[in-house]
C-alpha positions as CSV (number, residue, x, y, z in Angstrom):
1,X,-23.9,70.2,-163.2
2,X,-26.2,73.3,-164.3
3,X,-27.6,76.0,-162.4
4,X,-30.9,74.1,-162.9
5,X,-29.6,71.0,-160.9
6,X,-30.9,72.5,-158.1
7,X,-31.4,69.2,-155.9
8,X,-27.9,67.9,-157.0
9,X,-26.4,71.7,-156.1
10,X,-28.6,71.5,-152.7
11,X,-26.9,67.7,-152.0
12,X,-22.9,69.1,-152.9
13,X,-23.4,72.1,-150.5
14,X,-25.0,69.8,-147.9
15,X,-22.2,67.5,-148.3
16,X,-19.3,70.4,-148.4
17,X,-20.8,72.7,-146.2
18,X,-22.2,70.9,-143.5
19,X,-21.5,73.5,-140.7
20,X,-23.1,76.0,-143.0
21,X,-26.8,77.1,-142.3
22,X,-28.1,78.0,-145.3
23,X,-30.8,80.4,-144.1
24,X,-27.9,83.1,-143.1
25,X,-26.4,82.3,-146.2
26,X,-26.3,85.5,-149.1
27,X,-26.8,85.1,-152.6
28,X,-23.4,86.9,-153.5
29,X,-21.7,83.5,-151.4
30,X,-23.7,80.9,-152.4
31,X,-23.8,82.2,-156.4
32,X,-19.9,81.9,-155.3
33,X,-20.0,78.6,-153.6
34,X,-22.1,77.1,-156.5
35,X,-19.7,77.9,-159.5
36,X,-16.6,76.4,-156.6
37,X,-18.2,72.9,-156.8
38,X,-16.7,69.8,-158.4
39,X,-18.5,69.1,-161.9
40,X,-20.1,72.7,-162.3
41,X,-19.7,73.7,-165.1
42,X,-22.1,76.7,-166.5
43,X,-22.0,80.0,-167.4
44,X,-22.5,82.5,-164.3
45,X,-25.1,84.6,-166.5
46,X,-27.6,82.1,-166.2
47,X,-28.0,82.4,-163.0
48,X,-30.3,84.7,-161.4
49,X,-32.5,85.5,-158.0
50,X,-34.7,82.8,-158.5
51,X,-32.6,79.9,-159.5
52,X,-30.4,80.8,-156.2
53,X,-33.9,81.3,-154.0
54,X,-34.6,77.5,-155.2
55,X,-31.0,76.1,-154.5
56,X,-31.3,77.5,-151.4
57,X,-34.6,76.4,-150.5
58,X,-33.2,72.6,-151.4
59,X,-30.4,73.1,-149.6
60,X,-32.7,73.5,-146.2
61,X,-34.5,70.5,-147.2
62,X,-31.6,68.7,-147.6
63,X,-29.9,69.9,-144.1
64,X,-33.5,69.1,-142.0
């Protein structure tokens, strides 16, 4: 995975995390969190503010 599989980042966290609400959650942890998941594999400079902002936002989809 890439930082721009948001909706397949969204699904891992759902599916790892799933007492986590990811409203509460800050970008320092989740950037964290991300790069931790099985099959990531991309560089941490790619990822900024708004590629976090979207994973996030999936992730509340996913947990609803």
């Amino acid at each position: 995975m890439k930082w721009t599989d948001v909706q397949d980042i969204a699904i891992e966290l759902a599916e790892a995390r799933p007492d986590t609400d990811p409203r509460y959650v800050n970008f320092v942890d989740l950037r964290n969190w991300v790069m931790a998941l099985p099959g990531f594999d991309d560089e941490p400079e790619r990822c900024g503010e708004k590629i976090l902002e979207a994973i996030q936002m999936a992730w509340m989809d996913e947990m609803a």
